[in-house]
C-alpha positions in Angstrom: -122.3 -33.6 19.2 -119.6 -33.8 16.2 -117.2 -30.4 15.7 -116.5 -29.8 12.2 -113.0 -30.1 13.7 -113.5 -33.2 15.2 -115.3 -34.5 11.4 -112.3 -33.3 9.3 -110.5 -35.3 11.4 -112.4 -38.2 10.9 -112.7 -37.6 7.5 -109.0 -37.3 7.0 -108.5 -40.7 8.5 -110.4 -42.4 7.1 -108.9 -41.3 3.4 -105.2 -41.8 4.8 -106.7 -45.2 4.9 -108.1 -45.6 2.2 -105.4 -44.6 -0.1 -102.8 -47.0 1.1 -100.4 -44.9 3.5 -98.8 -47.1 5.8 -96.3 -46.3 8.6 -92.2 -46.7 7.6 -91.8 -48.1 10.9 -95.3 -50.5 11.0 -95.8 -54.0 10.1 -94.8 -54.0 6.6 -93.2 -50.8 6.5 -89.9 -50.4 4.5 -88.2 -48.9 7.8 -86.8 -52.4 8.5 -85.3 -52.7 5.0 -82.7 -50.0 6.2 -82.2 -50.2 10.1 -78.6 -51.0 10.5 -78.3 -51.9 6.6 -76.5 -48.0 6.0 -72.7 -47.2 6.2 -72.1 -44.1 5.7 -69.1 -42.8 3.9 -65.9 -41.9 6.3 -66.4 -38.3 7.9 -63.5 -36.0 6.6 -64.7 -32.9 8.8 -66.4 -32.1 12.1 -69.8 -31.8 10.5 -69.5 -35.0 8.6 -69.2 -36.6 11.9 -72.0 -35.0 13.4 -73.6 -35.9 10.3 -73.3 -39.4 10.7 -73.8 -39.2 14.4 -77.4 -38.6 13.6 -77.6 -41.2 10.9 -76.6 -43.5 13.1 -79.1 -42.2 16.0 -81.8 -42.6 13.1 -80.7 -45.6 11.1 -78.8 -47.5 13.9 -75.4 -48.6 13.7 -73.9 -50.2 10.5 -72.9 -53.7 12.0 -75.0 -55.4 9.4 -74.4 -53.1 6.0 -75.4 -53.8 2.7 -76.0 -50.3 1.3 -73.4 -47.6 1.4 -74.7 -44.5 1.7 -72.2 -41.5 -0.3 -73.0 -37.8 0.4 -71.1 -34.4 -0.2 -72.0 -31.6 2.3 -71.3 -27.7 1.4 -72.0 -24.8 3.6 -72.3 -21.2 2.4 -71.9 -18.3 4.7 -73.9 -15.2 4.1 -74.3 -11.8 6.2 -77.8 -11.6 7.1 -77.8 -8.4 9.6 -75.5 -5.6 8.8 -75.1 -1.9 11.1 -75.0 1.1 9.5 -71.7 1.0 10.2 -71.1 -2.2 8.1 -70.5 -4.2 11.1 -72.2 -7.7 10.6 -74.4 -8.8 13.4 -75.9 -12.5 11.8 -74.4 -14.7 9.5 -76.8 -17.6 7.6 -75.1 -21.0 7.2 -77.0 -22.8 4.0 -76.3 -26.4 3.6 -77.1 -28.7 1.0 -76.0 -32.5 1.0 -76.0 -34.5 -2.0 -76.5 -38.5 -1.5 -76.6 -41.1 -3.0 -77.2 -44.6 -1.9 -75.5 -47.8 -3.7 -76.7 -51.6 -3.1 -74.0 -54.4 -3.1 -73.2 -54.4 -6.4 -72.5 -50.8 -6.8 -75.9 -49.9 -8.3 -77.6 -46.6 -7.2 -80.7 -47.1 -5.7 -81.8 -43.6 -4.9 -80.3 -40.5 -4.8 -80.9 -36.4 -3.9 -80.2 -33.9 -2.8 -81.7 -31.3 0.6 -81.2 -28.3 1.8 -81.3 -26.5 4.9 -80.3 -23.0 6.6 -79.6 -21.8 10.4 -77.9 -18.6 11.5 -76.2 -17.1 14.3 -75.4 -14.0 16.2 -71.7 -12.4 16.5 -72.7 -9.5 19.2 -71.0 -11.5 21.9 -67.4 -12.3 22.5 -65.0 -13.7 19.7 -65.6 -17.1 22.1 -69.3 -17.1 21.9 -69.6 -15.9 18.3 -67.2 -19.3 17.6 -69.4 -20.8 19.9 -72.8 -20.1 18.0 -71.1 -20.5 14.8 -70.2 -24.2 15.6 -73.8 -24.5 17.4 -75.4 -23.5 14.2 -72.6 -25.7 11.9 -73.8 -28.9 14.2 -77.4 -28.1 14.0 -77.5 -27.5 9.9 -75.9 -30.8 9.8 -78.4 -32.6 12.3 -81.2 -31.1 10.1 -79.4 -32.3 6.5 -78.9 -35.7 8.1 -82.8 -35.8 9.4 -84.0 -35.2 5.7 -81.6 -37.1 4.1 -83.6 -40.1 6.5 -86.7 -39.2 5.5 -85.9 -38.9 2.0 -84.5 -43.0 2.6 -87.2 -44.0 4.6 -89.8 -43.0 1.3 -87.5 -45.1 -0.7 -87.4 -48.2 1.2 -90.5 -49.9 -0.2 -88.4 -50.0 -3.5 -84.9 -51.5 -2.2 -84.2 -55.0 -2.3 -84.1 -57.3 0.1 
């Protein structure tokens, strides 16, 4: 006997299918057109390197590069939890990271911009609030760089070559 579940499913499916969707990473996907093909801009700070780190987790390493990927990170710091004694407890790290990526001759082929927020706690020691403040730096960069990915990976039906 069919669930409604299980028939939304099937429905769902089967209209993916029909409207064209096909996977970034399938046969004729435009994952391909960018695997290796990114150099990112030279990290200047610690989370410009971890920033790259994960493109290059994502995109693979730049051995073969014919796009050049340029991006500007900035990271606000704002008190999230405050005592009544005006003691902060939480601080919120909000990223955004502005790309854009260039082709060979220069020419920008996409570009945007993403955003993202983490936060961490200072109730410990001054070593483990620095501690959770550069955990929270590293993961804000990790998530910028994932969208940044995803935002490239949508565009890569469009890029040439």
């Amino acid at each position: 006997m069919w669930s409604p579940d299980r028939r939304a499913l099937i429905l769902g499916l089967l209209a993916m299918a029909g409207c064209g969707l096909q996977p970034v990473h399938g046969p004729g996907g435009g994952g391909n057109r960018l695997f290796g093909k990114v150099r990112p801009r030279d990290p200047d700070t610690p989370l410009d390197f971890v920033f790259n780190r994960r493109l290059a987790e994502r995109l693979g390493p730049d051995d073969m590069a014919i796009y050049d990927l340029d991006y500007r990170i900035s990271v606000g710091v704002t008190s999230q939890a405050i005592t009544p004694d005006e003691i902060t407890t939480r601080y919120s790290l909000n990223g955004t990271a502005d790309f854009a990526l260039t082709g060979p001759d220069g020419a920008v082929l996409t570009q945007g911009r993403v955003s993202s927020f983490t936060s961490y706690s200072t109730t410990g020691t001054t070593i483990s609030t620095l501690a959770a403040e550069g955990d929270a730096r590293e993961r804000l960069a990790l998530m910028m760089a994932d969208q940044v990915v995803t935002r490239l990976l949508a565009a890569a039906r469009t890029l040439p070559g």
